[in-house]
C-alpha positions as CSV (number, residue, x, y, z in Angstrom):
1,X,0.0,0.0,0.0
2,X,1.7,3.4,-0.9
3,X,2.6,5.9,1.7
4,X,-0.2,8.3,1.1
5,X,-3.1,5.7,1.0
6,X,-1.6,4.3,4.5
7,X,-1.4,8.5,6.3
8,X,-5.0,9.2,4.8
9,X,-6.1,6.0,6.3
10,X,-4.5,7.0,9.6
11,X,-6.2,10.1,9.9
12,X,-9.4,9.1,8.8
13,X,-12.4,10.9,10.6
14,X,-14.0,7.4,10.6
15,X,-11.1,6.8,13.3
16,X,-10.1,10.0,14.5
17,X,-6.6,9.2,16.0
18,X,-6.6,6.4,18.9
19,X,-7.2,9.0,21.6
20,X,-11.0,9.5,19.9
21,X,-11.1,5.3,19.7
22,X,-10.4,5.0,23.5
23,X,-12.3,8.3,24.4
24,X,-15.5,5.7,22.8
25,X,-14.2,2.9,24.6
26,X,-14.6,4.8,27.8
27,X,-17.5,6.3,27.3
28,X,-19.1,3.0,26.6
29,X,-17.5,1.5,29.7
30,X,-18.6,4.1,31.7
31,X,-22.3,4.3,30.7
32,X,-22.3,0.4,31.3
33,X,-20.9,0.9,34.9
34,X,-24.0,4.2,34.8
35,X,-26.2,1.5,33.7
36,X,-26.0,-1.0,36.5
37,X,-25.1,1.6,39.6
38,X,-28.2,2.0,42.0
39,X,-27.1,4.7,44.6
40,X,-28.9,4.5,47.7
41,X,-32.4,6.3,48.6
42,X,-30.7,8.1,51.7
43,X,-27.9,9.5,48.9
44,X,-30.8,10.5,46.6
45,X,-32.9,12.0,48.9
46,X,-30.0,13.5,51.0
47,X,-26.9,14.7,49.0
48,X,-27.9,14.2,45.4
49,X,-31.3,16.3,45.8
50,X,-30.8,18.6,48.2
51,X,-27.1,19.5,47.3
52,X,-26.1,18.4,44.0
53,X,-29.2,18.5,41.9
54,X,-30.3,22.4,42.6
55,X,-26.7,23.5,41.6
56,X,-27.6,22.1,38.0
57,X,-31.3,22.3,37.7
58,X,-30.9,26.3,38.7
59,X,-28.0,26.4,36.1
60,X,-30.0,24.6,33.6
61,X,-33.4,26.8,34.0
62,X,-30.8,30.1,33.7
63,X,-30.1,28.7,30.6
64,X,-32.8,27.8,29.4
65,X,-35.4,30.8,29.8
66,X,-32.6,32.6,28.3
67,X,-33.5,31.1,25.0
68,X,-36.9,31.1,23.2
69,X,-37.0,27.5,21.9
70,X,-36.5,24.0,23.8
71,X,-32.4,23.4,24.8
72,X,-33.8,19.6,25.2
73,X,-35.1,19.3,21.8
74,X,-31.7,21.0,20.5
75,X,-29.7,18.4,22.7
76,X,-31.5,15.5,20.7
77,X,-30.7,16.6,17.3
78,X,-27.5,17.7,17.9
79,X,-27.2,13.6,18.8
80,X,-29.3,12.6,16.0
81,X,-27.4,14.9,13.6
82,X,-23.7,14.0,14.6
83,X,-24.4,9.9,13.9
84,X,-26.3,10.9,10.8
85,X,-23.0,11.9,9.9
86,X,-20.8,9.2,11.5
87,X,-23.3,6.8,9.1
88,X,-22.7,9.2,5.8
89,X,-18.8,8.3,6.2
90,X,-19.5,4.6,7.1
91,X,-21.7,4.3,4.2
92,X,-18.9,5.7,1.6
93,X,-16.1,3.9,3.3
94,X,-18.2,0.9,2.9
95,X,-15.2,-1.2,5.0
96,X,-16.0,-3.8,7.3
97,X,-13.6,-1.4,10.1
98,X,-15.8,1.5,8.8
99,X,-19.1,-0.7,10.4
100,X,-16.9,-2.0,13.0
101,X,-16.1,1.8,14.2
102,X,-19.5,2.9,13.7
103,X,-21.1,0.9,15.4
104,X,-18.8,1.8,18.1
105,X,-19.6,5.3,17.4
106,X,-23.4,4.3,17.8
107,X,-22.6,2.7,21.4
108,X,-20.5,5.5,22.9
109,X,-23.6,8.9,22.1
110,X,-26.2,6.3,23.5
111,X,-23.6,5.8,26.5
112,X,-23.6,9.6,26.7
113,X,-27.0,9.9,26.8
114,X,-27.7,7.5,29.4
115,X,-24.8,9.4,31.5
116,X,-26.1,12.5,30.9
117,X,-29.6,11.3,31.7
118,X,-29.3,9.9,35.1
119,X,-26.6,12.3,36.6
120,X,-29.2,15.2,35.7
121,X,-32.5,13.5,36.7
122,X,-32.5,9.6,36.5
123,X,-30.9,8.9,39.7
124,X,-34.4,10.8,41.7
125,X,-36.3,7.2,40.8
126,X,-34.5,6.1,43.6
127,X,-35.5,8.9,46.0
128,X,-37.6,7.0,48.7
129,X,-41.2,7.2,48.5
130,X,-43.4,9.7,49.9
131,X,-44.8,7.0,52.3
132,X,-41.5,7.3,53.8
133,X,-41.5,11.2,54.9
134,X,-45.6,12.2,55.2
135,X,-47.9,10.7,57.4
136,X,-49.6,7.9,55.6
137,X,-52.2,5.8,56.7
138,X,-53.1,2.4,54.6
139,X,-55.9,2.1,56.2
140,X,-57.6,5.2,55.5
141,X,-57.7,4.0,52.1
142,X,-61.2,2.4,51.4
143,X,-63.7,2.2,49.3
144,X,-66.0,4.5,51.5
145,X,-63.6,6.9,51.5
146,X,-62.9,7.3,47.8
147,X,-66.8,7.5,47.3
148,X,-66.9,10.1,49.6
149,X,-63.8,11.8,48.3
150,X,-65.7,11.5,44.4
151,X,-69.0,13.1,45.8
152,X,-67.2,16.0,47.1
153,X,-65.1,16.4,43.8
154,X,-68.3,16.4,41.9
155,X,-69.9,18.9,44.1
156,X,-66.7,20.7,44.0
157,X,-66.3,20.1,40.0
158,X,-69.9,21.6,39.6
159,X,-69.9,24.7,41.5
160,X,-66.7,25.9,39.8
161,X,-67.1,25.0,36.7
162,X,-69.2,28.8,36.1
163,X,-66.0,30.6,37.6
164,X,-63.5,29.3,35.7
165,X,-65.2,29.2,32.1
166,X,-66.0,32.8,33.0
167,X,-61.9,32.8,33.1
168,X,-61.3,30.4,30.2
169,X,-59.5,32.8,27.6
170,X,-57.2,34.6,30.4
171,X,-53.2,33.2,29.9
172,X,-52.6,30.7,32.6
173,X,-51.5,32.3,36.2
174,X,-48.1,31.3,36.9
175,X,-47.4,33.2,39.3
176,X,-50.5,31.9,41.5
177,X,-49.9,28.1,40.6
178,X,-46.0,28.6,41.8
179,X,-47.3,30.1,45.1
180,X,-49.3,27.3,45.8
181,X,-46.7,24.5,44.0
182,X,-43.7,25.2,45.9
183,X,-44.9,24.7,49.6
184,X,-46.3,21.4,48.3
185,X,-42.8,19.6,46.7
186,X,-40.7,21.5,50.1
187,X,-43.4,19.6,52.2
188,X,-42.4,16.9,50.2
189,X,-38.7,16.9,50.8
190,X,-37.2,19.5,48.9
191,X,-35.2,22.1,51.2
192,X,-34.9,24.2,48.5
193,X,-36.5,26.2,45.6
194,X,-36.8,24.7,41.9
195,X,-36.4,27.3,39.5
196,X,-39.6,26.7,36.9
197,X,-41.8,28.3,34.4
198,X,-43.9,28.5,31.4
199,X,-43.7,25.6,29.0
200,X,-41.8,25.5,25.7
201,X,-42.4,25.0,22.3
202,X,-41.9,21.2,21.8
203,X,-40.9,19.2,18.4
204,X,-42.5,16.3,20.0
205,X,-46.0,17.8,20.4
206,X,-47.4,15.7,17.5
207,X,-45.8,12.6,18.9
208,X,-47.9,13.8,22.2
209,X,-51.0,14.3,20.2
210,X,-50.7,11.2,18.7
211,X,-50.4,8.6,22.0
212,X,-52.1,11.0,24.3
213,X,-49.2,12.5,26.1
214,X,-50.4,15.6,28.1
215,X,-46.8,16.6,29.1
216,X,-43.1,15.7,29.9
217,X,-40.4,16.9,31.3
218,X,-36.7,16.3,29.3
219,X,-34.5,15.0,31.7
220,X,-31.5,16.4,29.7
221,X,-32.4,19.8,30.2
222,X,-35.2,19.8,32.8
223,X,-37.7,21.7,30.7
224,X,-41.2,21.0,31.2
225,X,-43.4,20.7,28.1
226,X,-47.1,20.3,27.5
227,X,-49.0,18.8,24.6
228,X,-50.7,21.3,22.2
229,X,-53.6,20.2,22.2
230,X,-54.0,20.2,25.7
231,X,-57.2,22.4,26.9
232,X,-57.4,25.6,29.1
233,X,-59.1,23.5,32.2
234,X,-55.9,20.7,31.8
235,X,-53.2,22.9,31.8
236,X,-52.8,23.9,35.2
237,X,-52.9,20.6,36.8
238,X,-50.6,18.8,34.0
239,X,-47.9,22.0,34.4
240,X,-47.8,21.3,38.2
241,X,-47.4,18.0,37.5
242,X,-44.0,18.3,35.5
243,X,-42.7,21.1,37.6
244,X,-42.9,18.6,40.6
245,X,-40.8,15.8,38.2
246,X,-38.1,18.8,37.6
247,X,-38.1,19.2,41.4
248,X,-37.0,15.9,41.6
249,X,-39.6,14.1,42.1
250,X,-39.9,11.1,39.6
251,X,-42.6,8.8,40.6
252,X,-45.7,9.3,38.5
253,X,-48.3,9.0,41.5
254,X,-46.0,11.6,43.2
255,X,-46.0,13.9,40.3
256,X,-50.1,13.7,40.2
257,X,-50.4,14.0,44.0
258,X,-48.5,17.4,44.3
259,X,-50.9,18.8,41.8
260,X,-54.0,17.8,43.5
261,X,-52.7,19.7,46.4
262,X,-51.0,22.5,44.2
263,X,-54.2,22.8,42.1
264,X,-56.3,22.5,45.1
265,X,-54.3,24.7,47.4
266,X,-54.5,27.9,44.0
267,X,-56.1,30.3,45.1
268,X,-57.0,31.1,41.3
269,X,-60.4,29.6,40.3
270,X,-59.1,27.4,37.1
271,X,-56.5,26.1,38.9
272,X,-59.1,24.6,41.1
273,X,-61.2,23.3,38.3
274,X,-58.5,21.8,37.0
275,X,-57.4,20.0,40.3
276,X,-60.7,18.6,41.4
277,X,-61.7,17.5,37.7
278,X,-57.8,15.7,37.3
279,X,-58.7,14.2,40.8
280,X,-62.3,12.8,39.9
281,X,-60.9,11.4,36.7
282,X,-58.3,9.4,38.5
283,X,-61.3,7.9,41.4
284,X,-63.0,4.5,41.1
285,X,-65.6,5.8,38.8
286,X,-69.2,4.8,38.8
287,X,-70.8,2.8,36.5
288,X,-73.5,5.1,35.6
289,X,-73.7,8.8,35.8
290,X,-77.2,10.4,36.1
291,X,-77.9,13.5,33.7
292,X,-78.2,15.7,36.4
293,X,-74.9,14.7,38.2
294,X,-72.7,17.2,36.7
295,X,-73.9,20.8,34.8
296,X,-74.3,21.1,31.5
297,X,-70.9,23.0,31.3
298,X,-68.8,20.0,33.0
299,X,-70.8,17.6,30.1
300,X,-69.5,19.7,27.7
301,X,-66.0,19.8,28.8
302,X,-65.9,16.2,29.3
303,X,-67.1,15.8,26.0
304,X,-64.4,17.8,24.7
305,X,-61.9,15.6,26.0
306,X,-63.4,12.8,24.4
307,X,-63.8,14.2,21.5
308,X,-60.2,15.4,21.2
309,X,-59.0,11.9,22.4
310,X,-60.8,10.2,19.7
311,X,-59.7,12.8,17.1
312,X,-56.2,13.1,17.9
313,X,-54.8,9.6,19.4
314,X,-53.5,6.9,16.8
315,X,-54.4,3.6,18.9
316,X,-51.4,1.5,17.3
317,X,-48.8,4.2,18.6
318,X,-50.4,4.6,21.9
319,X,-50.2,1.1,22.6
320,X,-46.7,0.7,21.8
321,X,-45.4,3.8,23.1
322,X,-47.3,3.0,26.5
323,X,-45.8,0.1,26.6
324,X,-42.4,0.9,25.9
325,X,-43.0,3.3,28.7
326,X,-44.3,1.3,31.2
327,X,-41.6,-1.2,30.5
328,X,-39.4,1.9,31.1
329,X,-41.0,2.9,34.6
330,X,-40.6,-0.8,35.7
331,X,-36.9,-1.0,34.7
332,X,-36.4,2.4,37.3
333,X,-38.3,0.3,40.4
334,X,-41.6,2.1,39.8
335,X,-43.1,-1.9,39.7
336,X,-46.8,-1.0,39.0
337,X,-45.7,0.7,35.4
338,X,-47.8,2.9,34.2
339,X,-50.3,2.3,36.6
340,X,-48.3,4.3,38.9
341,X,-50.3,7.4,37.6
342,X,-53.6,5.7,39.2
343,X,-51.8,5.5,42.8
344,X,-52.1,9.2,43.5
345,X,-55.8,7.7,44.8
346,X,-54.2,6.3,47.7
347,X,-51.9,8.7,48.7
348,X,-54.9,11.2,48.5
349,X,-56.8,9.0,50.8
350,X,-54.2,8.2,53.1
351,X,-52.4,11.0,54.0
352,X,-54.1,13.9,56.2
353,X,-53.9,17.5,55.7
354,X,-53.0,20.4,57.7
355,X,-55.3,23.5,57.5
356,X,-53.3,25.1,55.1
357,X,-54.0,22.1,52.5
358,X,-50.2,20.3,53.1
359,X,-49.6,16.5,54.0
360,X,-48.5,16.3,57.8
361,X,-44.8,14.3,58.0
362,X,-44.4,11.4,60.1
363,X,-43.5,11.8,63.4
């Protein structure tokens, strides 16, 4: 092989010296070692939460609010775009080392994005559960209970329902869902105070749309992000939601039960609707509802939702996406899956309130 062909070989960008090779090796080592670490819940909860994690989350929201579109979203394609190109030179190389190296190439971003991933926010799945901290009782949880907790959410449902339509078209109030969010998640555990906004712009809202997504937070960046087609009356409970998974609170039944208590606790009048109408669609429903159970304004908004639902959602990709999230949730120790979002019922039921709407802690 002539001298040339063997230096333009050497410094190929398929192989990038040996100090990129072994920079790949390492990272795929490392996420590997990232992969099967479990730090402990008294770590999590102690100097990962509440000393490590607000240094970057704080540093990540200055960031972020200083831009007007999603850093997440950015983050993604900057991944998708590099191997894109890493494939382009595979693909005219057409070597067996060029597949050898990009497959390599291929291992090492997915190894830094599972780093990246749970140093910023993964490790909270093993933060100790709220049954651990607030004063919960199992045996508060009954069926009586929950049927008296749905007729006062229906009574509750009804008698706003003309407040906060009157309110529908006003922008969503922030600054009072804040107010009432942050005492909730420092109740909760947090001894400090999560920097968090408006939701972004998203390219994955039609992906949302499509497998009935109301909202996510990306654990790259820590930027909360609704679905578009989302309606006034879901907003604030679904925003609260996601604030309380960027406080670092990961647990889907956690997540809902700070926004019962954050919508609930607003003293704005749609945040209320919103919380009481989340909280009744998560109850043991009935099997029949009466005509005269809920007003004709709370018909019409449920109708809307179904409606939308049956408009929007593509059944094939709800399924599978579902699934490959509740496979997901399971892998991270949340063992009921996606039917962790159902067991904000219990923690409703089970744990008392003080007079100012917060869970009392355990003694």
């Amino acid at each position: 092989m002539p001298r040339e062909r063997r230096q333009s070989t050497k410094e190929s960008p398929i192989h990038g010296g040996s100090f990129a090779f072994w920079l790949r090796v390492v990272l795929v080592v490392a996420g590997i070692v990232a992969f099967t670490f479990r730090p402990s819940p008294a770590w999590v909860g102690g100097p990962y939460v509440n000393g490590i994690y607000p240094i970057w989350e704080h540093a990540a929201a200055a960031i972020a609010s200083a831009v007007p579109f999603s850093l997440g979203d950015s983050a993604v394609l900057l991944g998708v775009g590099w191997l894109a190109w890493r494939i382009a030179i595979a693909l005219r190389r057409r070597t067996w080392r060029a597949s050898g190296i990009l497959a390599l190439d291929a291992l090492a971003l997915a190894a830094f994005y599972l780093i990246w991933f749970l140093v910023a926010w993964g490790w909270c799945y093993q933060r100790a559960p709220l049954q651990t901290r607030l004063a919960y009782h199992p045996s508060a949880v009954t069926t009586a209970a929950a049927v008296r907790l749905r007729t006062l959410a229906i009574a509750q449902i009804n008698a706003l329902a003309p407040l906060a339509h009157a309110q529908a078209k006003q922008p969503l109030n922030l600054v009072a869902l804040r107010k009432a969010w942050l005492p909730v998640v420092q109740r909760f555990g947090d001894d400090w105070k999560p920097h968090v906004g408006a939701p972004k712009f998203t390219l994955a809202g039609p992906f949302m749309v499509a497998n009935g997504t109301s909202g996510f937070i990306n654990p790259l960046t820590l930027e909360a992000q609704l679905a578009p087609d989302l309606f006034w009356f879901e907003r604030p409970f679904d925003l609260a939601h996601e604030w309380t998974h960027i406080a670092g609170f990961a647990r889907e039944d956690e997540a809902n039960y700070a926004a019962v208590l954050t919508c609930l606790r607003s003293r704005d009048v749609v945040d209320r609707y919103s919380g009481w109408l989340e909280l009744f669609m998560y109850l043991p429903p009935k099997k029949h509802y009466a005509a005269d159970t809920f007003t004709p304004l709370v018909w019409s908004d449920f109708a809307a939702i179904r409606r939308r639902n049956a408009r929007h959602i593509n059944l094939a990709f709800a399924r599978f996406s579902w699934g490959t999230y509740n496979t997901y949730l399971k892998s991270n120790h949340v063992a009921s899956g996606i039917a962790n979002y159902n067991e904000v019922t219990r923690l409703v039921l089970g744990i008392p309130l003080n007079r100012a709407g917060l869970p009392r802690v355990r003694s």
